[in-house]
Backbone as a ProteinNet text record, in pm:
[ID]
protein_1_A
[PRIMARY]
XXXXXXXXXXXXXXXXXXXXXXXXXXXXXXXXXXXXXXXXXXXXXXXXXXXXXXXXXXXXXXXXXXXXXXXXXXXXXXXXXXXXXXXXXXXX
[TERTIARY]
84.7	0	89.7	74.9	136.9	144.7	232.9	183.1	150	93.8	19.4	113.1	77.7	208.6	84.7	159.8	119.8	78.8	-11.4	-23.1	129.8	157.6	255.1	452.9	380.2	532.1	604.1	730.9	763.4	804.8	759.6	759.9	887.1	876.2	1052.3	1052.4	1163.1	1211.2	1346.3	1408.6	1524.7	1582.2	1613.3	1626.8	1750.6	1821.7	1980.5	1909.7	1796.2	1776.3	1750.8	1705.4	1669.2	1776.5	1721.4	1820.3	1901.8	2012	2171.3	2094.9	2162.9	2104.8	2228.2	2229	2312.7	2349.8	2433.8	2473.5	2292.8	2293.6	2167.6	2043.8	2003.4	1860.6	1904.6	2054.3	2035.5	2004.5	2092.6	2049.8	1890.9	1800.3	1630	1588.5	1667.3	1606.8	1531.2	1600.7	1540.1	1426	1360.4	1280.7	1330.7	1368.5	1389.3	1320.8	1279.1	1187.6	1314.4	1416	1482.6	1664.9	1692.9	1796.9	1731	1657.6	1588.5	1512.4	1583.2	1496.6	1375	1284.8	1111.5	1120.7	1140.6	1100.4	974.9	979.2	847.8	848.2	704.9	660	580.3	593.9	498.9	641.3	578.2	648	681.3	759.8	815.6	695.4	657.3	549.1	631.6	554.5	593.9	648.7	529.3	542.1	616.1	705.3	791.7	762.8	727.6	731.2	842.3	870.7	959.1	1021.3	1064.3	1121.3	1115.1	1051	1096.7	1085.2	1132.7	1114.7	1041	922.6	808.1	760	775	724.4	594.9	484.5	377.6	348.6	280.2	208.5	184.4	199.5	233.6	67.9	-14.9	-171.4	-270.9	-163.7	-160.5	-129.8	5	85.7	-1.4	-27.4	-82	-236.3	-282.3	-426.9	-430.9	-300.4	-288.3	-254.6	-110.3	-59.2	-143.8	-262.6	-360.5	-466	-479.7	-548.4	-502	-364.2	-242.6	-206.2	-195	-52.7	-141	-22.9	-64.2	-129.5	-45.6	-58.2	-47.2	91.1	203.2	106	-4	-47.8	-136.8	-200.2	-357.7	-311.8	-177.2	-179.9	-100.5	-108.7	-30.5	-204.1	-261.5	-405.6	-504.7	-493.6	-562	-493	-372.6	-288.1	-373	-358.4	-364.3	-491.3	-635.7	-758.8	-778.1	-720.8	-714.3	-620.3	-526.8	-495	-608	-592.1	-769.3	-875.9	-921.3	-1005.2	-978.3	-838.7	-825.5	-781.4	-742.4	-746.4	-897.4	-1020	-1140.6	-1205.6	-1084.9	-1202.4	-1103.4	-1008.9	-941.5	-925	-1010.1	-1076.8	-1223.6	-1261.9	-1411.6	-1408.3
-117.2	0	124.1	199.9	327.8	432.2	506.7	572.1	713.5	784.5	935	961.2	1118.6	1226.8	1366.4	1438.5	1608.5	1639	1693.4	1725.3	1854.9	1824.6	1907.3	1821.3	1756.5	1641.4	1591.2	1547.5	1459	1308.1	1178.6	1077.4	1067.2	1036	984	891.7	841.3	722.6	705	761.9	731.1	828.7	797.9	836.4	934.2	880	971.7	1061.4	1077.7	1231.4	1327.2	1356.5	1365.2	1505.2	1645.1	1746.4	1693.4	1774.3	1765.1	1862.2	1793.6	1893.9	1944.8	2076.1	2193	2258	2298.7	2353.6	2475.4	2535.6	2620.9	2574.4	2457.5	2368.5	2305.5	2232.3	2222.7	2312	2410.8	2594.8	2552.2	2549.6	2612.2	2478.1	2338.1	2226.3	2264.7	2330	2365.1	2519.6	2472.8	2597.6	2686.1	2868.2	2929.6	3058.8	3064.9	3195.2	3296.6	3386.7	3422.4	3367.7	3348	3223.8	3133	3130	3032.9	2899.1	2729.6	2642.4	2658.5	2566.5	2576.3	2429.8	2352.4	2167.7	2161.4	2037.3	1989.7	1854.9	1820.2	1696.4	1725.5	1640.3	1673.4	1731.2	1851.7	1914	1829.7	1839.9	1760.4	1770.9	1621.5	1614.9	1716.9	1800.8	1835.4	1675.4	1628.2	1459.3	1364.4	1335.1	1212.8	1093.9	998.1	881.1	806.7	673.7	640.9	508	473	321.7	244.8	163.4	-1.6	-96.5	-231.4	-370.2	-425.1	-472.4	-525.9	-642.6	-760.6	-890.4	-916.8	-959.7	-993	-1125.3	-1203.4	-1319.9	-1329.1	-1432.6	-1422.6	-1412.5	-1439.2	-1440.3	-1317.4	-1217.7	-1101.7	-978.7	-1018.1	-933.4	-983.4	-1100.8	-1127.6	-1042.3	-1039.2	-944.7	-821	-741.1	-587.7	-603.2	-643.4	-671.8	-674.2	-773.1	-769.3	-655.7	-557.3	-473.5	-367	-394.1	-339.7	-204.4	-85.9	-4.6	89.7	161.5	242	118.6	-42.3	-112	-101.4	-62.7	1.5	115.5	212.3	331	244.7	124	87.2	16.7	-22.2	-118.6	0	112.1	230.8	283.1	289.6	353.8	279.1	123.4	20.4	42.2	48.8	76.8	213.1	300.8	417.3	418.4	335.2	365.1	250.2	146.7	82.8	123.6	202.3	271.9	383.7	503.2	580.2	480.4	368.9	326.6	294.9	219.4	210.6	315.7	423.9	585.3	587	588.2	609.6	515.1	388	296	332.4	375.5	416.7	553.5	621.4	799.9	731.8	625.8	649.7	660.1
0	0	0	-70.4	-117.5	12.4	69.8	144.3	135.9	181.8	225.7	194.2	106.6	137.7	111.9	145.7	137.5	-8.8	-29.7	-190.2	-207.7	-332.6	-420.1	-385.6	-260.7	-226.4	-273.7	-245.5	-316.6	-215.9	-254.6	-149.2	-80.5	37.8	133.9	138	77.3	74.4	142.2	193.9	254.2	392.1	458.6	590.2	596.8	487.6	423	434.6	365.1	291.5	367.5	513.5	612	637.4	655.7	686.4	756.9	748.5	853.7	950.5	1063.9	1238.7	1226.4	1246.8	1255.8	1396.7	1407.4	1531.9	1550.9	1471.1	1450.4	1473.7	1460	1502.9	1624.5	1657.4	1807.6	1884.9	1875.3	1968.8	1990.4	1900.4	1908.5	1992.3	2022	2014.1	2242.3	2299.1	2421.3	2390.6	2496.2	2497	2622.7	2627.6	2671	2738.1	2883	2896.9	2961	2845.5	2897.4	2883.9	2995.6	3047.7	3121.3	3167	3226.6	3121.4	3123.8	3067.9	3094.5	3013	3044.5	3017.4	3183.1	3151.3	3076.1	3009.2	2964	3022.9	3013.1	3071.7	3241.2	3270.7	3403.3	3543.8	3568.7	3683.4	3816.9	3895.5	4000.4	4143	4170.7	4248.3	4435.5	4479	4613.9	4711	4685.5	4771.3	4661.9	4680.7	4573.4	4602.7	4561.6	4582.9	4599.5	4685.7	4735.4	4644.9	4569.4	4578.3	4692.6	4682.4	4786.7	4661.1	4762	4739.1	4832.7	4741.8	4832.3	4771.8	4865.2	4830.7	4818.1	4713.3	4671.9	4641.9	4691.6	4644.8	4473.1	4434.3	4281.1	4273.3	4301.5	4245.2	4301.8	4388.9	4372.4	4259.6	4279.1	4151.3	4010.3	3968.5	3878.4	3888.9	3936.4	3970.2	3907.6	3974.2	3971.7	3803.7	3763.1	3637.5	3537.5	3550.7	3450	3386.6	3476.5	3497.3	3403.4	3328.9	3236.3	3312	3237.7	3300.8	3396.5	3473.7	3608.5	3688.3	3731.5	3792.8	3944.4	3919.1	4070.1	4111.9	4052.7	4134.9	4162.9	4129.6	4202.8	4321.8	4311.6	4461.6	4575.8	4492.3	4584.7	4661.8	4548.7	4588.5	4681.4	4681.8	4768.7	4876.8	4904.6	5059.3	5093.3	5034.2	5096.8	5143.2	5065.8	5085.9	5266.5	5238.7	5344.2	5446.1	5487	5583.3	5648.4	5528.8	5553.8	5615	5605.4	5673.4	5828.1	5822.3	5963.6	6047.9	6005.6	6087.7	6136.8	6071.9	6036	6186.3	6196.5	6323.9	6406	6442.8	6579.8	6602.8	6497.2	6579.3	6625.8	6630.3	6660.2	6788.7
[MASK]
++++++++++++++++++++++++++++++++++++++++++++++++++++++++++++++++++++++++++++++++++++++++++++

């Protein structure tokens, strides 16, 4: 199957052909307010999350795993909801 191109184009076929990156297009390749960088992507959480190693029952891990990605935040989010509960019976 032929692929898409832009009307008035001409097709790419080779990866050679591909501009040379120039000292001049690296320069523009950050974004600048100033001297100051401007990160992209998601800003740094106040609260960081921690690394551990934590042992799971394999028909656990298999549970969460299946559920596919943002696995690790649901078994972060089941702790946290089940702690909140037991705060909840030893203020009563």
């Amino acid at each position: 199957m032929p692929r898409k191109r832009a009307a008035g184009s001409k097709p790419w076929s080779d990866p050679d052909d591909a501009p040379e990156l120039t000292k001049e297009l690296l320069e523009h390749g950050d974004l600048y307010d100033g001297n100051k960088l401007i990160r992209r992507g998601r800003p740094p959480s106040a609260s960081r999350k921690q690394q551990v190693t934590l042992r799971l029952d394999p028909d656990v891990l298999e549970k969460f795993r299946a559920t596919g990605p943002g696995w690790q935040a649901k078994i972060n989010l089941v702790l946290k909801r089940h702690i909140s509960s037991k705060r909840r019976l030893t203020a009563e």
